[in-house]
N, C-alpha and C positions, 0 to 999 in steps of 0.2 A: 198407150203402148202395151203390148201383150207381153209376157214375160217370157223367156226363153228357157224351153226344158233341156234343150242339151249345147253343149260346146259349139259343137257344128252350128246348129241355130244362131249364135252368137257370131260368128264372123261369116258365117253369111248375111248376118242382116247389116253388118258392117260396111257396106260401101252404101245402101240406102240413111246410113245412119252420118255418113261423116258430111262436116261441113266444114266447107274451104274455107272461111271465112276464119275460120277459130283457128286454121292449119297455117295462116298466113305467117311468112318466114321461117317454117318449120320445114327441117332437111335434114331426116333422120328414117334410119331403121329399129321399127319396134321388135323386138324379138318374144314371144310369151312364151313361154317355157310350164305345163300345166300339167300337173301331176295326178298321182293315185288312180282310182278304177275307171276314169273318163280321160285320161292323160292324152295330152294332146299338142302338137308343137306348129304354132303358125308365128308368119312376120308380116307387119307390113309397112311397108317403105311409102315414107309420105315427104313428097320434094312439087315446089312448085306448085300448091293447092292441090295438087293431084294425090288419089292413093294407088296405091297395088297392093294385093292381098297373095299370099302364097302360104301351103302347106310347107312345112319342114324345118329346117333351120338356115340361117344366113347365116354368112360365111361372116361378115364383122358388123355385129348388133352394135347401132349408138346406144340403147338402151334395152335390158332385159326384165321381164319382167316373171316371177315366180311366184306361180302358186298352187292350192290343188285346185282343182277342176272343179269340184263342189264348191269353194268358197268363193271363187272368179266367178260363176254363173251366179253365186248369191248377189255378189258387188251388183252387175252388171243387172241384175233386177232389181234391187236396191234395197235390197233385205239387209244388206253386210253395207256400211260406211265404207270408203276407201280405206280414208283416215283410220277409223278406229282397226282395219284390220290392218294397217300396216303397223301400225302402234303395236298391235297385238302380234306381232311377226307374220300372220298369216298371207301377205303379199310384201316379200321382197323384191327391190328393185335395183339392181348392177346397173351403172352408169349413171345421165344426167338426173336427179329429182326433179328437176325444173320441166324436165319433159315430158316427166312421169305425171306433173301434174295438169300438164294441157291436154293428156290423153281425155278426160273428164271433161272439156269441152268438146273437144274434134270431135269425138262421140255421142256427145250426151250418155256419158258414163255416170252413174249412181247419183 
């Protein structure tokens, strides 16, 4: 898996990346919220093993997710732990943890 140089790269490859499988019973809006000189706001709604990817923000996130831009693209190539950067506050999460942690399957995140 190549690693991703920018934001955009990263949810584009996000619908090649999810799997229904890990998605199973999951009925939620992910919201990410991504800050500083790449800042960037997408959601995506996963209901049904299905996902939808959209730029901007939903109107009622089940779960949001915060961080800069630089340290999300670290995650997500897996330079940065999840864990240790939520530990380290650099990704907070508003709403379920529980969902925040299946994102890391659905995806094959870090």
């Amino acid at each position: 898996m190549e690693k991703a140089t920018s934001i955009q790269q990263v949810f584009d490859a996000m619908p090649s990346r999810f799997n229904a499988n890990a998605a199973s019973g999951v009925d939620a809006i992910f919201q990410f919220d991504l800050t500083g000189d790449n800042a960037a706001k997408y959601w995506v709604k996963i209901a049904n093993q299905q996902m939808e990817l959209h730029e901007g923000e939903a109107s009622s996130p089940t779960i949001t997710v915060i961080s800069s831009a630089d340290d999300y693209l670290k995650m997500v190539n897996g330079e940065l732990s999840a864990m240790s950067a939520f530990m380290a506050g650099k990704i907070k999460v508003k709403g379920n943890m529980g969902l925040a942690m299946k994102l890391q399957s659905i995806f094959g995140l870090g």
